[in-house]
C-alpha positions in Angstrom: -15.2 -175.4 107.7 -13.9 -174.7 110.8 -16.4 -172.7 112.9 -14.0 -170.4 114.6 -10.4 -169.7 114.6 -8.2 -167.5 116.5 -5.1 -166.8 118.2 -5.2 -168.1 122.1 -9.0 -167.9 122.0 -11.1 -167.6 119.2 -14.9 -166.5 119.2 -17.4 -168.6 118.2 -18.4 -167.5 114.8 -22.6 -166.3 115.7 -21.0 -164.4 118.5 -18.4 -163.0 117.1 -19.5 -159.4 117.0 -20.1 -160.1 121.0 -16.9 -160.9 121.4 -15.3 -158.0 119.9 -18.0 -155.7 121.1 -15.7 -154.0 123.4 -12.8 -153.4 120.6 -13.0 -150.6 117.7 -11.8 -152.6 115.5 -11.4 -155.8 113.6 -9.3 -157.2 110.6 -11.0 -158.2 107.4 -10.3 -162.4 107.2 -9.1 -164.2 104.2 -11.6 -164.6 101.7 -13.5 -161.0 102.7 -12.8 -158.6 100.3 -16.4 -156.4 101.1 -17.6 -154.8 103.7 -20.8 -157.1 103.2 -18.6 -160.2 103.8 -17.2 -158.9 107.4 -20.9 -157.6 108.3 -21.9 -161.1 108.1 -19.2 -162.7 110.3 -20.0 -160.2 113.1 -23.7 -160.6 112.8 -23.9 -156.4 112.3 -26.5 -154.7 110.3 -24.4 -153.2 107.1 -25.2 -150.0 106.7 -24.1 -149.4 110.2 -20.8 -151.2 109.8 -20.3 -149.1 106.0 -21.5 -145.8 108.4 -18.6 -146.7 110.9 -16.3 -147.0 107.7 -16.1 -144.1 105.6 -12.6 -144.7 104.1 -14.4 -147.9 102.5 -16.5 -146.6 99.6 -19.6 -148.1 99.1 -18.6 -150.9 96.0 -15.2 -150.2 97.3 -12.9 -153.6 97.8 -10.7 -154.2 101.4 -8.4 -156.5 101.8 -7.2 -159.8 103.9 -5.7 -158.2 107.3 -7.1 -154.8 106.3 -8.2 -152.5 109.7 -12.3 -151.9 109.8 -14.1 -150.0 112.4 -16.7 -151.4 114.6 -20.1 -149.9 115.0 -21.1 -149.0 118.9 -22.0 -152.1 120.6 -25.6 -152.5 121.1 -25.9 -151.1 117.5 -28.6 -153.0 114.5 -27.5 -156.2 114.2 -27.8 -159.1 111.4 -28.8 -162.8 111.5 -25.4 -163.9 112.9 -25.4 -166.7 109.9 -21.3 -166.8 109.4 -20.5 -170.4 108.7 -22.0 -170.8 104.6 -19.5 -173.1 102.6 -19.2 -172.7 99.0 -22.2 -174.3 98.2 -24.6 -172.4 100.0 -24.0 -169.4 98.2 -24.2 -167.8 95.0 -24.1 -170.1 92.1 -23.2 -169.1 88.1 -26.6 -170.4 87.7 -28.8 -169.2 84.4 -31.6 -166.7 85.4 -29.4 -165.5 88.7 -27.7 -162.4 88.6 -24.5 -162.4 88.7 -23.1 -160.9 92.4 -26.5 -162.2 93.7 -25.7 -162.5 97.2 -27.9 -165.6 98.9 -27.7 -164.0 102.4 -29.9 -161.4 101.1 -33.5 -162.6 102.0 -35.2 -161.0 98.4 -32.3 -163.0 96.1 -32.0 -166.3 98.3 -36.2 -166.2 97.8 -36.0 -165.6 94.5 -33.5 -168.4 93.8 -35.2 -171.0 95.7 -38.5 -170.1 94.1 -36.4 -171.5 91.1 -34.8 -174.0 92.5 -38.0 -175.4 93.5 -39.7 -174.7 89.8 -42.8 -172.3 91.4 -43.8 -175.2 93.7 -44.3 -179.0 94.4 -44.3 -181.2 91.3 -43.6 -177.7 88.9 -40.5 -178.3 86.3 -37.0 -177.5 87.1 -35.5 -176.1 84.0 -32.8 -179.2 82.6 -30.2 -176.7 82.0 -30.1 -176.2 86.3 -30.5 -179.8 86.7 -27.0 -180.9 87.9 -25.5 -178.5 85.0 -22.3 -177.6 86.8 -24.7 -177.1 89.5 -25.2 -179.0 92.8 -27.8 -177.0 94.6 -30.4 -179.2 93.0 -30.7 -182.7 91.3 -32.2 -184.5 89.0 -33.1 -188.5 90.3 -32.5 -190.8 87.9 -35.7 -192.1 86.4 -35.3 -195.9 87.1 -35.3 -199.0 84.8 -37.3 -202.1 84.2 -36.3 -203.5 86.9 -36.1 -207.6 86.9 -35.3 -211.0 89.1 -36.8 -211.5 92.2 -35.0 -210.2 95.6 -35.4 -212.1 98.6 -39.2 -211.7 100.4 -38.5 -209.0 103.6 -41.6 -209.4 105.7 -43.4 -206.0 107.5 -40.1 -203.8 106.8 -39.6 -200.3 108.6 -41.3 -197.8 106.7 -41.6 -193.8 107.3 -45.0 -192.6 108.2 -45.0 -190.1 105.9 -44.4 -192.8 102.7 -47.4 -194.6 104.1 -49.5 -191.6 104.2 -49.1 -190.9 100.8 -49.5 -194.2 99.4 -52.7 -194.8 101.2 -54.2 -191.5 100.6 -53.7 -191.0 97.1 -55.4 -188.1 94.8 -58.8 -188.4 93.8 -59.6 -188.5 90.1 -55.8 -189.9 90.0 -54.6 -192.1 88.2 -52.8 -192.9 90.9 -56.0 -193.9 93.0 -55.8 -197.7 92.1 -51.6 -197.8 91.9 -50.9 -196.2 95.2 -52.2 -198.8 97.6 -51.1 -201.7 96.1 -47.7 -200.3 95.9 -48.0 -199.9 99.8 -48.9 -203.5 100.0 -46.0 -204.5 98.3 -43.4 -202.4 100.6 -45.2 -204.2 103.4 -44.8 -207.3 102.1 -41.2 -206.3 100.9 -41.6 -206.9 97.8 -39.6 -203.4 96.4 -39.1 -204.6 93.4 -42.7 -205.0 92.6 -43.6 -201.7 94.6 -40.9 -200.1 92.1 -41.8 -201.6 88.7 -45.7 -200.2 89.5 -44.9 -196.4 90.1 -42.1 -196.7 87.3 -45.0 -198.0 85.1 -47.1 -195.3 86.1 -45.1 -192.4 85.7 -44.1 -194.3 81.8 -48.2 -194.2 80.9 -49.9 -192.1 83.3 -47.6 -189.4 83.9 -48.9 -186.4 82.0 -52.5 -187.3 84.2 -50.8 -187.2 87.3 -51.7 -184.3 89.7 -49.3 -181.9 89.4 -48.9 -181.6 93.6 -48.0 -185.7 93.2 -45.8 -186.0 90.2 -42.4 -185.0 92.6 -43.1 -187.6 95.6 -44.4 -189.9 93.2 -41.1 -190.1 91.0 -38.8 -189.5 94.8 -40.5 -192.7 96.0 -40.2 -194.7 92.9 -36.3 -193.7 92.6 -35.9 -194.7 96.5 -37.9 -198.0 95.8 -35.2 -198.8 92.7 -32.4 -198.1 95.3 -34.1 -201.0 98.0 -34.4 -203.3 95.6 -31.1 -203.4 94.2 -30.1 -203.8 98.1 -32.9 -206.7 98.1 -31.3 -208.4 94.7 -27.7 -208.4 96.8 -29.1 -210.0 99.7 -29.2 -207.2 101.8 -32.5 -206.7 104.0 -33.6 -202.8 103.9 -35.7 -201.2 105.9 -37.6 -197.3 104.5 -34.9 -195.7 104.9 -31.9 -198.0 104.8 -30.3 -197.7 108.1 -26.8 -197.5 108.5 -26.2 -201.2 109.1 -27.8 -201.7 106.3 -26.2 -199.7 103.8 -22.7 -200.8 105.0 -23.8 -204.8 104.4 -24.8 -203.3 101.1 -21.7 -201.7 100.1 -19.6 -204.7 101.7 -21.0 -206.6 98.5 -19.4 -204.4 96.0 -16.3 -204.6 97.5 -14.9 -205.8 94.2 -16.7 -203.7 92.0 -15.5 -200.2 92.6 -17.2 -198.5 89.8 -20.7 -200.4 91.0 -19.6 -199.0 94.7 -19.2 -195.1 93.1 -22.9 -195.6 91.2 -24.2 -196.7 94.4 -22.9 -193.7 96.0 -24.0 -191.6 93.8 -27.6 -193.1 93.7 -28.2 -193.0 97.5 -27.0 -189.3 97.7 -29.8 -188.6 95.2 -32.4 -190.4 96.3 -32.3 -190.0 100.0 -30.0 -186.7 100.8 -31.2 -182.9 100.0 -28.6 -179.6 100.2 -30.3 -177.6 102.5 -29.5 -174.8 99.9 -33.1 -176.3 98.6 -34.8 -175.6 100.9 -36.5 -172.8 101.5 -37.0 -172.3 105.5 -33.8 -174.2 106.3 -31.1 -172.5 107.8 -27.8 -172.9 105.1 -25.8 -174.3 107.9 -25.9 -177.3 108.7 -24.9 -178.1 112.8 -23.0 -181.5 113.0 -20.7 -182.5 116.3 -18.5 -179.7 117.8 -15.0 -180.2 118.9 -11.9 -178.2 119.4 -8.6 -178.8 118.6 -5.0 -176.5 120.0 -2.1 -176.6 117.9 1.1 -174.9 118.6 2.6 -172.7 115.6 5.3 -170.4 116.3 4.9 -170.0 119.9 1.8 -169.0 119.6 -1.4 -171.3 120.7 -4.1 -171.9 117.6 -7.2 -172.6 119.0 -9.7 -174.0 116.2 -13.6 -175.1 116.4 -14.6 -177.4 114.7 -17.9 -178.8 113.1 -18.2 -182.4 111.9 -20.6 -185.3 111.7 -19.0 -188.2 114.2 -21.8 -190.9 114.2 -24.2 -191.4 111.6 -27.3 -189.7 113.7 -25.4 -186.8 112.4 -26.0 -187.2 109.0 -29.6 -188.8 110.2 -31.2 -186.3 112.3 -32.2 -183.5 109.6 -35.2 -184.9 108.2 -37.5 -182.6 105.3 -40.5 -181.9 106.5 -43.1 -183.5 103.9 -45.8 -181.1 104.6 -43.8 -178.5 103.0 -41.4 -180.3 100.9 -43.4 -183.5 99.5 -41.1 -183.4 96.4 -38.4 -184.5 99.0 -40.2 -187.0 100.9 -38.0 -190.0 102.5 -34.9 -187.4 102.5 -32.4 -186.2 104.9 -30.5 -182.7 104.8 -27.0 -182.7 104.7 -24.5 -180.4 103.3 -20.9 -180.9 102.2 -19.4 -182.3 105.2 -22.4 -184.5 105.5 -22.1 -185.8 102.1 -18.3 -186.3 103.0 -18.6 -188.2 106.5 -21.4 -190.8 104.3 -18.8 -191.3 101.3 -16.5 -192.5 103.7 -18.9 -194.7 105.9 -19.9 -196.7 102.7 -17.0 -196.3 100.1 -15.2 -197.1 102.8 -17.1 -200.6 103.1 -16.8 -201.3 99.5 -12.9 -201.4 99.7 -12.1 -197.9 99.3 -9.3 -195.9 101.5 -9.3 -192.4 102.3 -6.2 -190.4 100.9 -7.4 -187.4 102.3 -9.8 -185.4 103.9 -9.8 -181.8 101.5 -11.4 -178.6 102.3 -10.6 -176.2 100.0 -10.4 -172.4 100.5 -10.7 -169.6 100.7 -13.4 -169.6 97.9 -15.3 -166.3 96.2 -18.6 -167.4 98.2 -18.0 -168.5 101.5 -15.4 -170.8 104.4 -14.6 -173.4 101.6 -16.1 -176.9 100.4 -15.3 -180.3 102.3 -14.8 -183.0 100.1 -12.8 -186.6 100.2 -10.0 -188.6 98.1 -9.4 -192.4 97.8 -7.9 -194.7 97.0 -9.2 -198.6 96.1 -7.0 -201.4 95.6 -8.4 -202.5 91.9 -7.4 -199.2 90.6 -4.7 -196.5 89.6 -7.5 -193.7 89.4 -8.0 -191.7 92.4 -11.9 -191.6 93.6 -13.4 -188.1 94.9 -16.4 -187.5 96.5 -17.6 -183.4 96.3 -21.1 -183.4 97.9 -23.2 -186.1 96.0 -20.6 -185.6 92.5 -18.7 -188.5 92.3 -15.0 -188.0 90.2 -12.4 -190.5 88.8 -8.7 -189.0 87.9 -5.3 -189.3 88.7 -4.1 -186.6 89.6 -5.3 -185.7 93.4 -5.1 -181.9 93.0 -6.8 -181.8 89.5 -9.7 -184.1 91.0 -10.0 -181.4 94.2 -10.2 -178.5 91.6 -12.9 -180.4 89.6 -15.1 -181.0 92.8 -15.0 -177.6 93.8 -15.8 -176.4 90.7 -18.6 -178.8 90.7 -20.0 -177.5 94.1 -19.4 -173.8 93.3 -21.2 -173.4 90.3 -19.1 -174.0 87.8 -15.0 -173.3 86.8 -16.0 -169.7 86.4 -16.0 -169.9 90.2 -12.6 -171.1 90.9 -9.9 -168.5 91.2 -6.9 -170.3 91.3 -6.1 -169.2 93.9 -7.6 -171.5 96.2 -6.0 -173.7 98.9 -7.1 -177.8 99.2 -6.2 -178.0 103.0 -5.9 -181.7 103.5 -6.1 -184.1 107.1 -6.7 -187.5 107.8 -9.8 -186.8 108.8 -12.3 -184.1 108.3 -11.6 -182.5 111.3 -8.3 -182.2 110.6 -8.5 -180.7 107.3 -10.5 -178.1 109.0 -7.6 -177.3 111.3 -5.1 -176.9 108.7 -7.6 -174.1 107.2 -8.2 -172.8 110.8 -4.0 -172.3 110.9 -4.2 -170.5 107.6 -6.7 -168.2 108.3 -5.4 -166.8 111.4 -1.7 -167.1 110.0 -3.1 -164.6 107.3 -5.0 -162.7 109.5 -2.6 -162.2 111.9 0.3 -162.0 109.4 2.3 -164.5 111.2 5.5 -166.1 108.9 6.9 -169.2 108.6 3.7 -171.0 109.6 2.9 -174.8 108.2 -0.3 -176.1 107.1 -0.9 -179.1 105.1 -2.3 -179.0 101.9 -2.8 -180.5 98.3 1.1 -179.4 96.6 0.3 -177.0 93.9 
């Protein structure tokens, strides 16, 4: 999503409101159609922006373009938060309102509390687990497990996994299990370390403390994923490093439906939406750049926001103090998600088609997602956050992700743009051009997208 756009010079979205402090007015953007929607662009307390606004009734709609009054600079002022993507917001979930808006402190609270099930190692209801929903996720419970991978002496492990498996519960029947799972991870034997937590959560489960179950099952999913890098070959470290995971996908070069599953099992098992959690800011921060394009005469200045290295996509981790049911995982959103589906699809034999970010959506900026290609198939391959998709048809595939990451179809308007680029920086630009073509009603402007 591209973090600012503009004619010439474009404000940085948090200071936006600074920017145009010294105006009267602004222009509603595309996608706004509320008064709540510019408030939070500009970082400006509401009521204040409504006060400066009588014309708008209170539940009254504006429009893309439309004139609205700033307050006087210096006035209340929000949190600035102006770059949420479609999935940060508010989800057709069951048990949220409908028009619950996530920016609001009581509702986002409210929706994490049940996102998180009342706390660590309480239920998530299986209708929300990955029902049209991709806030939260259910790991895959594991399998039996069998064959021998190769012995990987002392391998990197987090401090944090250690911790818990040598300090289990007491009065756990964990107590016993715990350590000698820990002496198998040093001995890098994940296989074993897997097939005795899987064994435990089979027999012992229902015993467990509840404040363990949720690591517990994390760190046995996460084990399953090492060894099945083990069993190629493939040495793996606690968390698989990037190296790693590329040597990993390298083997299923061949096998492009293994190379999706994989995909879609690391994503689970070692990445977390910060929409779960609680204290983390929506946004996710990745690597600025800015890109000029000339349209018209006129000089398009857009900001971007991508990961260009993987200690992007690497540097977010949860904290486990907090968030034990997340232990071992990194926070990404969807661009995140994005730059790691190409890294390792992109290993396994897959080439991107295009980079999509689809806009303007009912929530937020839009969703960042990615097409390929792979030489063993007809079907197209997309990637929308950790939702994997198989179809021909690249526009139908773009429209099924973004449902996916929206909440569900009810959520797509059809009306929505699938700005494409070769990379994901491009793709932002193209949706940087369209919003300031609409905002600016300038004609005769081209930006590339998905054909309709």
């Amino acid at each position: 999503m591209p973090q600012s756009v503009g004619s010439s010079t474009a404000p940085d979205g948090a200071n936006a409101y600074a920017s145009e402090s010294n105006e009267t007015a602004t222009t509603a953007q595309i996608g706004e159609d509320n008064l709540s929607q510019v408030a939070q662009r500009l970082g400006v307390d509401l009521e204040t922006l409504r006060g400066a606004n009588p014309q708008v009734s209170e539940s009254g709609k504006i429009q893309a373009g439309q004139e609205i009054h700033l307050p006087p600079a210096g006035g209340p002022q929000g949190s600035g938060d102006t770059d949420r993507e479609i999935d940060s917001t508010r989800p057709s979930t069951p048990g949220l309102a409908p028009g619950g808006d996530l920016s609001d402190n009581v509702i986002r609270g409210m929706w994490q509390a049940k996102l998180a099930g009342g706390g660590p190692g309480a239920s998530v209801p299986p209708d929300v687990l990955k029902a049209n929903n991709n806030f939260v996720y259910a790991d895959s419970g594991g399998g039996s497990g069998s064959g021998k991978p190769p012995v990987q002496k002392s391998p990197a492990e987090l401090p944090e996994i250690k911790s818990m498996l040598t300090h289990p519960q007491k009065n756990s029947p964990s107590t016993q299990v715990l350590p000698a799972v820990q002496k198998d991870i040093e001995a890098g034997k994940y296989t074993d370390a897997f097939q005795k937590l899987d064994n435990l959560i089979k027999t012992k489960g229902d015993n467990l403390w509840d404040d363990e179950k949720a690591p517990i099952s994390t760190v046995r999913d996460q084990l399953e994923f090492l060894s099945q890098m083990q069993k190629a070959g493939v040495k793996a470290d606690y968390p698989p490093t990037e190296a790693q995971l590329v040597e990993y996908f390298k083997t299923l070069k061949d096998q492009p439906a293994a190379a999706r599953q994989a995909f879609d099992d690391y994503a689970h098992r070692f990445q977390v939406h910060p929409a779960n959690i609680a204290t983390a800011d929506f946004v996710m921060h990745y690597s600025h750049g800015q890109q000029s394009v000339d349209r018209g005469g006129t000089t398009i200045d857009v900001t971007t926001d991508v990961p260009r290295s993987w200690s992007d996509v690497a540097s977010h981790p949860v904290s486990n103090e907090h968030f034990p049911q997340y232990i071992g995982k990194q926070m990404n959103d969807c661009k995140g998600y994005a730059f790691m589906a190409e890294k390792l699809l992109g290993a396994a034999g897959f080439t991107v088609v295009h980079h999509i970010d689809a806009a303007p959506s009912k929530f937020g900026d839009g969703h960042m997602m990615v097409s390929f290609s792979h030489p063993g198939e007809k079907d197209l391959t997309l990637t929308s956050n950790d939702g994997v998709f198989t179809g021909r048809n690249e526009r139908d595939l773009a429209k099924k992700g973004f449902s996916y990451a929206a909440g569900g179809k009810d959520n797509v308007t059809g009306r929505e743009h699938y700005f494409t680029g070769r990379t994901a920086a491009d793709a932002e630009v193209q949706q940087g051009i369209f919003q300031v073509a609409t905002r600016d009603r300038m004609r005769g402007i081209r930006y590339d997208e998905l054909p309709r």
